[in-house]
C-alpha positions, -999 to 999 in steps of 0.1 A, spaced: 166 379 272 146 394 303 164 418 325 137 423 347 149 458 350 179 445 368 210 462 354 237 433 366 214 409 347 216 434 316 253 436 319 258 401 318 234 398 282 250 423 269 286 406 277 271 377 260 258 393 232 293 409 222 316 371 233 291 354 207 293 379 182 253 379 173 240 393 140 223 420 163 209 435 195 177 454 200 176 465 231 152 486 258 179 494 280 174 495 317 186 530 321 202 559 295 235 552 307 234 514 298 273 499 288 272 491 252 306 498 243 312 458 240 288 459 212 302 489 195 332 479 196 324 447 185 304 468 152 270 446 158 248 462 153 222 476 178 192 495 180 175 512 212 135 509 214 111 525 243 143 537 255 173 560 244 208 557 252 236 583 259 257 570 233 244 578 197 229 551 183 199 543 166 164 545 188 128 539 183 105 558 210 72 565 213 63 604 221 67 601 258 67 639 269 34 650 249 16 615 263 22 626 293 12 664 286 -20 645 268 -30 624 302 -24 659 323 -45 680 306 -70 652 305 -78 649 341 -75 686 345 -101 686 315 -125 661 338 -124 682 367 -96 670 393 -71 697 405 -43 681 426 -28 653 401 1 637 414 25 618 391 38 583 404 72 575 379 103 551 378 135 556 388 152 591 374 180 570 355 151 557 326 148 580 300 112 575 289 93 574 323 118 608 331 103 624 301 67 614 307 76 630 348 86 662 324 56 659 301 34 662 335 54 686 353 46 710 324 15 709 323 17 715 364 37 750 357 16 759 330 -10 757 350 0 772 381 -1 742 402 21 727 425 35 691 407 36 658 431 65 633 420 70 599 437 100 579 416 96 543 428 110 511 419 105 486 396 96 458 423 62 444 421 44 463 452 64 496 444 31 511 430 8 496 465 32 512 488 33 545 469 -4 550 477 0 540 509 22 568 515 7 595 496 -31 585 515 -17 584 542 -17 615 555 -16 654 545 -37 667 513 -36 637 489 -37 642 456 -73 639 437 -60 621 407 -30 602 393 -11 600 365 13 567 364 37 558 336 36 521 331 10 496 328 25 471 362 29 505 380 -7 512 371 -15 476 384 0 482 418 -16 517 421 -47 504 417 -44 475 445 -31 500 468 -66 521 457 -91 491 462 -73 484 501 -85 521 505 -119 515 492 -111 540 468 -134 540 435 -115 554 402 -131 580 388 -155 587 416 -125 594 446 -95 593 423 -88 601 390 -63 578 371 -50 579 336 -20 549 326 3 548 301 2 514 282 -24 496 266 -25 467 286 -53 438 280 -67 444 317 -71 482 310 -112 478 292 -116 448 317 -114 467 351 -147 490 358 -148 518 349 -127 510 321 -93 528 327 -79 555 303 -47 548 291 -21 565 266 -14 539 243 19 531 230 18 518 197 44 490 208 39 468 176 43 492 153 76 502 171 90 465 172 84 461 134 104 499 132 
């Protein structure tokens, strides 16, 4: 099932799951606070992945805080000085601890962090840039924390006739198949997202 990141459609799978007793649910939950208790108390099995839960069950993540330390330091490393970090909303664990990884790196380096939390809609990531190039200081760089987010951010960047890597720095998370396509080709923090499905 696809929840599109919509927690009523979630619900409603998860109701599902638990009425037709299923051999088991893995599931990348929409947010940390998801309602699973109709599969726990139902005893089928279930397993968290890219995301974690509140409740204690069993989770496969990738290392979301030190990726995002990792794609920090790496623009600092190239040069650009006022990265910004353009993230999901607060309620999803891993793009919350990828904000952290990059807000650490911020203090440890004296520097004032930049957080937009947008949502998951399609032009989220076009109209973030819109509003942080809009006016002020804008940030020389960006660090984003999903592939479509990436996407979007880089739409909004071409309508500027912004060039990455020339006026703004970019680093992604995701390996996506457009990432070595685009020019430059984009660095990305992979997430090693087959190795965590067989997990």
């Amino acid at each position: 099932c696809n929840t599109d990141e919509n927690q009523g459609k979630e619900d409603r799978y998860l109701e599902v799951a638990a009425q037709e007793r299923v051999a088991g649910v893995i599931l990348a939950p929409r947010a940390s606070d998801s309602d699973v208790s109709g599969l726990l108390s139902s005893k089928i099995p279930l397993v968290a992945v890219d995301r974690q839960l509140d409740q204690p069950v069993d989770f496969v993540t990738a290392a979301s805080f030190e990726g995002a330390v990792m794609a920090t330091e790496h623009l600092l490393r190239q040069g650009w000085q006022r990265p910004a970090c353009i993230t999901r909303p607060a309620d999803t664990a891993t793009t919350e601890q990828r904000r952290l990884g990059y807000e650490d790196v911020m203090r440890r380096h004296g520097l004032p962090a930049e957080v937009r939390h947008v949502p998951f809609h399609t032009d989220s990531g076009l109209l973030v840039i819109d509003e942080l190039f809009g006016a002020g200081r804008p940030p020389d760089s960006l660090v984003t924390v999903d592939s479509m987010l990436t996407l979007g951010v880089m739409t909004g960047l071409k309508r500027r006739r912004l060039k990455i890597g020339r006026d703004v720095g970019l680093i992604g998370f995701d390996d996506a198949v457009w990432a070595q396509a685009v020019e430059p080709p984009l660095s990305v923090i992979a997430q090693p997202a087959y190795e965590m499905g067989v997990a």
